[in-house]
C-alpha positions as CSV (number, residue, x, y, z in Angstrom):
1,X,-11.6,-21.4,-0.1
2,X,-11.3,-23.3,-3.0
3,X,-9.8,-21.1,-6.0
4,X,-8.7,-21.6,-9.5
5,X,-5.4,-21.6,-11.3
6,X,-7.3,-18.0,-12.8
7,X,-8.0,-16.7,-9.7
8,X,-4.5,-17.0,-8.5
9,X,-3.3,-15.4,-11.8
10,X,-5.4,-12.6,-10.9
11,X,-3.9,-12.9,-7.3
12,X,-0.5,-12.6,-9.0
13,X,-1.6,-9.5,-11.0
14,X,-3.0,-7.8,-7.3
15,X,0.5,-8.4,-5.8
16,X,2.1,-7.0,-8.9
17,X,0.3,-3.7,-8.1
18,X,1.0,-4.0,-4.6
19,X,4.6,-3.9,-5.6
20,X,4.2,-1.2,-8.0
21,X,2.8,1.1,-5.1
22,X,5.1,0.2,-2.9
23,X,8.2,1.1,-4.4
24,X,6.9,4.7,-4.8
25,X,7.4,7.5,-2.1
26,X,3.6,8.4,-1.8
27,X,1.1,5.6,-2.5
28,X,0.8,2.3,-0.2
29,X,0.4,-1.0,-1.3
30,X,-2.3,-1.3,1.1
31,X,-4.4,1.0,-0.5
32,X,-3.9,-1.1,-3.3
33,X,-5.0,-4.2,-1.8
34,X,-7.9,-2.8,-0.4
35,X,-9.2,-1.2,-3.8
36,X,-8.6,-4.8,-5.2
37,X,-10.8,-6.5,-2.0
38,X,-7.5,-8.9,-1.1
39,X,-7.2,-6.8,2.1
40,X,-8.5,-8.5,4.9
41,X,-7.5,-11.6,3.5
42,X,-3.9,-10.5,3.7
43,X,-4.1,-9.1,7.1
44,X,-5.9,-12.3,8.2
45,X,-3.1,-14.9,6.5
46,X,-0.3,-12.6,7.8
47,X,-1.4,-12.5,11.3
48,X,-1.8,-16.7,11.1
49,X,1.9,-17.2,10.5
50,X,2.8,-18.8,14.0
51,X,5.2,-21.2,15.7
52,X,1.6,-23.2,15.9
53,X,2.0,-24.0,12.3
54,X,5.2,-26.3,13.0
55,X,3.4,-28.4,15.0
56,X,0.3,-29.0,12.3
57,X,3.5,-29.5,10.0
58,X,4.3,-32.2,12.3
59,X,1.3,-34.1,13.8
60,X,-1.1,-33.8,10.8
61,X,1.5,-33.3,7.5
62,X,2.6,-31.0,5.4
63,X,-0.9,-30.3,3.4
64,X,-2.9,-29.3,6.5
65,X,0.0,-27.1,7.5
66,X,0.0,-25.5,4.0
67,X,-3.9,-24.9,3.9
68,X,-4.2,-23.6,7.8
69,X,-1.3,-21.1,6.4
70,X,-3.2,-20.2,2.9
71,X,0.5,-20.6,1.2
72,X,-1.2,-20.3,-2.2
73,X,-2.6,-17.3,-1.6
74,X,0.7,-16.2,-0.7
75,X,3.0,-17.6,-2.9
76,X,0.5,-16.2,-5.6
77,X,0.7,-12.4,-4.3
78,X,4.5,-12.7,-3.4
79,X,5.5,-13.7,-6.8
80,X,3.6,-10.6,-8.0
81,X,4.9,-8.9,-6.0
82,X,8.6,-9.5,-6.6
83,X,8.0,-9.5,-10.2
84,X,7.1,-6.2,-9.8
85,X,9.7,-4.6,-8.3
86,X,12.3,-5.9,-10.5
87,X,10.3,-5.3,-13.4
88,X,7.3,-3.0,-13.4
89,X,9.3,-0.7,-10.9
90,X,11.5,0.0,-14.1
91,X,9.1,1.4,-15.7
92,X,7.0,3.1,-13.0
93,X,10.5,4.9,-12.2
94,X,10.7,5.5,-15.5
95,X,7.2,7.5,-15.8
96,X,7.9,9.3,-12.7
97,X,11.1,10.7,-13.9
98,X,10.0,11.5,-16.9
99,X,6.4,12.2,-16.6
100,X,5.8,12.9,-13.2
101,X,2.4,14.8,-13.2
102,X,0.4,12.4,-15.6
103,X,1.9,9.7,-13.5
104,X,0.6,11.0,-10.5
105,X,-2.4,12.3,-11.7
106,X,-3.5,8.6,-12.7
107,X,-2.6,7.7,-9.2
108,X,-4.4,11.0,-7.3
109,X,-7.4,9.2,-9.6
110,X,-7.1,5.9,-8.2
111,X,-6.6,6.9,-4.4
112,X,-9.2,9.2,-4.5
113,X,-11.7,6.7,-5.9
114,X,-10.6,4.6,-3.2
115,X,-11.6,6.9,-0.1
116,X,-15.1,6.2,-2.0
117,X,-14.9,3.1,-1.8
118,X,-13.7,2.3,1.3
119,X,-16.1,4.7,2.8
120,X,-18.8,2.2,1.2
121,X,-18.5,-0.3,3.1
122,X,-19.2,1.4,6.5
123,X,-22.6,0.1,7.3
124,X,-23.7,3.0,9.6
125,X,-22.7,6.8,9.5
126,X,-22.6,7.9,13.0
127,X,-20.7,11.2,15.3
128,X,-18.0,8.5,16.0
129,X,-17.4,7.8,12.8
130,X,-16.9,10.9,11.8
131,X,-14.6,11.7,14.4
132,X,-12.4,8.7,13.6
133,X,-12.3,10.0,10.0
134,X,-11.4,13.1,10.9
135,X,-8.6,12.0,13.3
136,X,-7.1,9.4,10.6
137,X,-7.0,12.0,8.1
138,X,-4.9,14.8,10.2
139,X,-2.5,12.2,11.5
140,X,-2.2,11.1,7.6
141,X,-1.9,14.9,6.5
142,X,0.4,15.1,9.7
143,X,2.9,12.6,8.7
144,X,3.2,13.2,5.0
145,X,3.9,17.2,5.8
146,X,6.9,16.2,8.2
147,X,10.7,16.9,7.8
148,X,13.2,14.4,7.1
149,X,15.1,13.0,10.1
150,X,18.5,12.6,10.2
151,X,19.5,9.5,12.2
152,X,22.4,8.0,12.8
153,X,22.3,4.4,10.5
154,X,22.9,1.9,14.0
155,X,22.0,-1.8,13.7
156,X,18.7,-0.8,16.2
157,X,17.3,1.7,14.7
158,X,17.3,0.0,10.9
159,X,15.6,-2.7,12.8
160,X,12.9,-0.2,13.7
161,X,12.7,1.7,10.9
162,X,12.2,-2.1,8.7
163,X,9.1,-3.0,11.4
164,X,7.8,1.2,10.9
165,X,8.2,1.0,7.3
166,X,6.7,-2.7,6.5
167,X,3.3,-1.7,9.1
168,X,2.7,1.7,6.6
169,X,3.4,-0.8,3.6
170,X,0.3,-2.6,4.4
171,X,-1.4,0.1,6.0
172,X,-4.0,2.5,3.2
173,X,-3.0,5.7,2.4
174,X,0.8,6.1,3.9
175,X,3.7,4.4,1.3
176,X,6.5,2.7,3.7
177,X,9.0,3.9,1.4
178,X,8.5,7.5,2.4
179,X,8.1,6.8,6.2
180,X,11.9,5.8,5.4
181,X,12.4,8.9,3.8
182,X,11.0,10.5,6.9
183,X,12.9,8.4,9.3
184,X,16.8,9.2,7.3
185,X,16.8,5.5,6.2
186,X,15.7,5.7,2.5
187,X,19.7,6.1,1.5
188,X,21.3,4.2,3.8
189,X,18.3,1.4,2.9
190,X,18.9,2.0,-1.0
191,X,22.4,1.9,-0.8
192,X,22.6,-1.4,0.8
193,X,20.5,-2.8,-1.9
194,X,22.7,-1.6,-4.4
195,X,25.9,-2.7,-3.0
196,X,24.2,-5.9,-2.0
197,X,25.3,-4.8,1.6
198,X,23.2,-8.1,3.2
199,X,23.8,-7.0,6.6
200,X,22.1,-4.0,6.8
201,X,19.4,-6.0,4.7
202,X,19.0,-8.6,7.0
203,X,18.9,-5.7,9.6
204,X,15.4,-4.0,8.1
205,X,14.0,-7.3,6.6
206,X,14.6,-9.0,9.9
207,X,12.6,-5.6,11.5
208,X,10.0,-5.8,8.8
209,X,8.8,-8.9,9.7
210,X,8.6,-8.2,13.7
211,X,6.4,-5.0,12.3
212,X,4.5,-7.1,9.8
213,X,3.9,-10.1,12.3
214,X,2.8,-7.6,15.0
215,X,0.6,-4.9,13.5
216,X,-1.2,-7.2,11.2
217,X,-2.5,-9.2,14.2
218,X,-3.5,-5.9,16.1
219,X,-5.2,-4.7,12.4
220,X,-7.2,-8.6,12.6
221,X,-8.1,-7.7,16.1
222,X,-9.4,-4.1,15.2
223,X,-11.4,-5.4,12.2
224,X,-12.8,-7.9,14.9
225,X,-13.8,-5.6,17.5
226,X,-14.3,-2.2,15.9
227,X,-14.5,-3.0,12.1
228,X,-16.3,0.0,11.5
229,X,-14.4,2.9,13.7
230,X,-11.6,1.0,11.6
231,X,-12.9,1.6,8.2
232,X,-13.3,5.1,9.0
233,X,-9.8,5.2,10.5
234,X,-8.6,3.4,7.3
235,X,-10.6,6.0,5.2
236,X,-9.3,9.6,6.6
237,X,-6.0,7.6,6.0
238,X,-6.2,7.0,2.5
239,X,-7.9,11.1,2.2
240,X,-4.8,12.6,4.2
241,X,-2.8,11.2,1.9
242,X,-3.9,12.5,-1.4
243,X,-1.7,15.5,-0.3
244,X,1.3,13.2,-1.0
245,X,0.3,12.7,-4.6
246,X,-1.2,16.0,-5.5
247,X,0.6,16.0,-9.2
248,X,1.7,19.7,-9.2
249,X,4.4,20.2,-6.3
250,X,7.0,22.7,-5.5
251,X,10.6,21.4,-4.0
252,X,11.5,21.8,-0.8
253,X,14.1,19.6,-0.2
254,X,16.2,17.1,-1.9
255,X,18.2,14.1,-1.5
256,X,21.3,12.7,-3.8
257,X,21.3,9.0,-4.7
258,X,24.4,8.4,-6.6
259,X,23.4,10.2,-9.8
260,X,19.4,10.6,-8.7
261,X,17.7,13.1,-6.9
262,X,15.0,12.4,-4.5
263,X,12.5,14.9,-3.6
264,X,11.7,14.4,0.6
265,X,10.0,17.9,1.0
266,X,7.5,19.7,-0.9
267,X,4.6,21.6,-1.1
268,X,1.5,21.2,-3.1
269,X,0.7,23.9,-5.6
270,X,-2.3,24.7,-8.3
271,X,-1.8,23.9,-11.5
272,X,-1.9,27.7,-12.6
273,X,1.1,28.6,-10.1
274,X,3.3,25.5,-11.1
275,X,6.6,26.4,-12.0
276,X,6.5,24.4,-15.5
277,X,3.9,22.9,-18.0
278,X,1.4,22.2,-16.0
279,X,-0.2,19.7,-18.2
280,X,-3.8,20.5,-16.8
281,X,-6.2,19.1,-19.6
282,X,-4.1,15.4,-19.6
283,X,-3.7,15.6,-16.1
284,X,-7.3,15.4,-15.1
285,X,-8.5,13.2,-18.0
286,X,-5.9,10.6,-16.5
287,X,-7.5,11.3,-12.7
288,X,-10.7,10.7,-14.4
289,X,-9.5,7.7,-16.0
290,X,-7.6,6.6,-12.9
291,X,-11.1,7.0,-10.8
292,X,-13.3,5.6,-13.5
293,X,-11.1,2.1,-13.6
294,X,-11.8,1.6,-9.7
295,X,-15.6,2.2,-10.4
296,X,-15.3,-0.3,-12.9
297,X,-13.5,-2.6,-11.3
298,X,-16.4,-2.2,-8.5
299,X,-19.3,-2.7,-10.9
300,X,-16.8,-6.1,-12.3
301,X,-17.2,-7.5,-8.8
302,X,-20.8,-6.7,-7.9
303,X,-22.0,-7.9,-11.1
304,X,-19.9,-11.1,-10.6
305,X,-22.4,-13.3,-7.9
306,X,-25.4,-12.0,-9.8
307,X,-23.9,-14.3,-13.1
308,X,-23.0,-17.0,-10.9
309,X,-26.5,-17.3,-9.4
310,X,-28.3,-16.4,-12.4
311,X,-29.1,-20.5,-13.2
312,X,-30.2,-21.0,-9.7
313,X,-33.9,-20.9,-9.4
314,X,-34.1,-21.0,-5.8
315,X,-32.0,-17.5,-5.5
């Protein structure tokens, strides 16, 4: 696929909403990559990083090695990415501390648009279907309604906890940063990173890429076989999970980081029985809004062939 220095800007801009998802307890990167139609793409160039690619390295050159592992495309969404969670993550912290239910009513917008448009592209509507919906939706409603765990931090279970986290990261509707609130490594995790612990790093990063490695080549091999059941899967996902992101919430439970507190359990609540402003009138203009942009964004990219093959007489 031959691509612009544009389309990798826009590649960059993807990955910087990636990273802005990611880094909040509730929505998934991979919802985001799926709303912005990078998804199988990623899944695809994740699952062809291979020991095989150090051989094309060496019997054909560097070139053919870096095309047969689409390092533009990754180097692209990476650096987004990365500049996002250094820098928009400031800010997106900053809106959720201090104007948590517009911030998560734009985000209830977006996710719910995308359950819309992820159940678009399922070609045929069939009992099956359905019941794979169904199923992917209670397992997401499942997991985002369970209790912390408290584990003991060893060296093993960090390492399992990175390849858990890193497969919801990429996976629509579930955030990996609360599956390590749910698996009691979200402090031990956050700590390291602020006290630049590298071995515990190396622990989960070294995990995350077993788990990214692995589950993205059995998600290219579900796509392959059972693309559809797999949309639907994907799409009760992403609808268990507006649960999560429901803007009014009472707490729970709580965690301490250093000076911060975490919410890790919580129930949803109507607007009318939250326990402060509730915000209602800006809350769902900025669902609409959040919705409306994905529509758009939709209409951006189905309008987009029709201009390319409007000279072409033979279309």
């Amino acid at each position: 696929m031959r691509r612009s220095f544009k389309d990798y800007l826009i590649i960059t801009a993807k990955g910087m909403a990636m990273g802005a998802a990611d880094v909040v307890p509730g929505v998934s990167g991979g919802t985001i990559a799926f709303i912005s139609g990078i998804y199988e793409e990623l899944i695809n160039t994740i699952s062809g990083v291979k020991v095989g690619l150090l051989y094309t390295w060496k019997n054909v050159g560097f070139k053919a090695m870096w095309k047969e592992l689409n390092g533009n495309f990754i180097v692209a969404l990476l650096a987004g990415i990365l500049f996002s969670i250094f820098t928009v993550m400031r800010i997106t912290n900053y809106l959720l501390e201090n104007h948590p239910i517009l911030i998560w009513s734009f985000f209830f917008g977006l996710v719910l648009a995308s359950v819309y448009y992820v159940a678009k592209q399922i070609p045929k509507w069939t009992f099956n279907v359905f019941l794979f919906l169904i199923i992917g939706a209670g397992f997401a409603l499942y997991v985002t309604s369970l209790p912390p765990i408290t584990a003991a931090a060893s060296d093993l279970y960090l390492f399992f906890a990175g390849a858990i986290a890193i497969c919801a990261m990429i996976l629509p509707g579930i955030s990996g940063a609360f599956i390590l609130v749910l698996l009691g490594a979200y402090k031990t995790v956050s700590e390291a990173a602020h006290d630049f612990d590298f071995k515990i790093l190396g622990i989960v990063g070294l995990g995350a890429v077993f788990g990214l490695l692995s589950f993205s080549r059995l998600l290219k091999w579900l796509f392959i076989n059972y693309s559809t059941l797999t949309l639907a899967v994907l799409t009760g996902f992403i609808a268990g999970s507006l649960n999560k992101i429901w803007p009014w919430k009472r707490q729970l439970e709580t965690l301490e980081l250093g000076d911060k507190v975490i919410t890790i359990r919580d129930e949803s609540v109507m607007p009318w029985n939250f326990h402060a402003e509730p915000h209602t009138l800006q809350a769902f203009v900025l669902m609409l809004a959040g919705f409306a942009l994905i529509l758009i964004l939709e209409g951006l990219a189905e309008i987009k062939p029709v201009q390319e093959n409007a000279g072409n007489p033979n279309v």
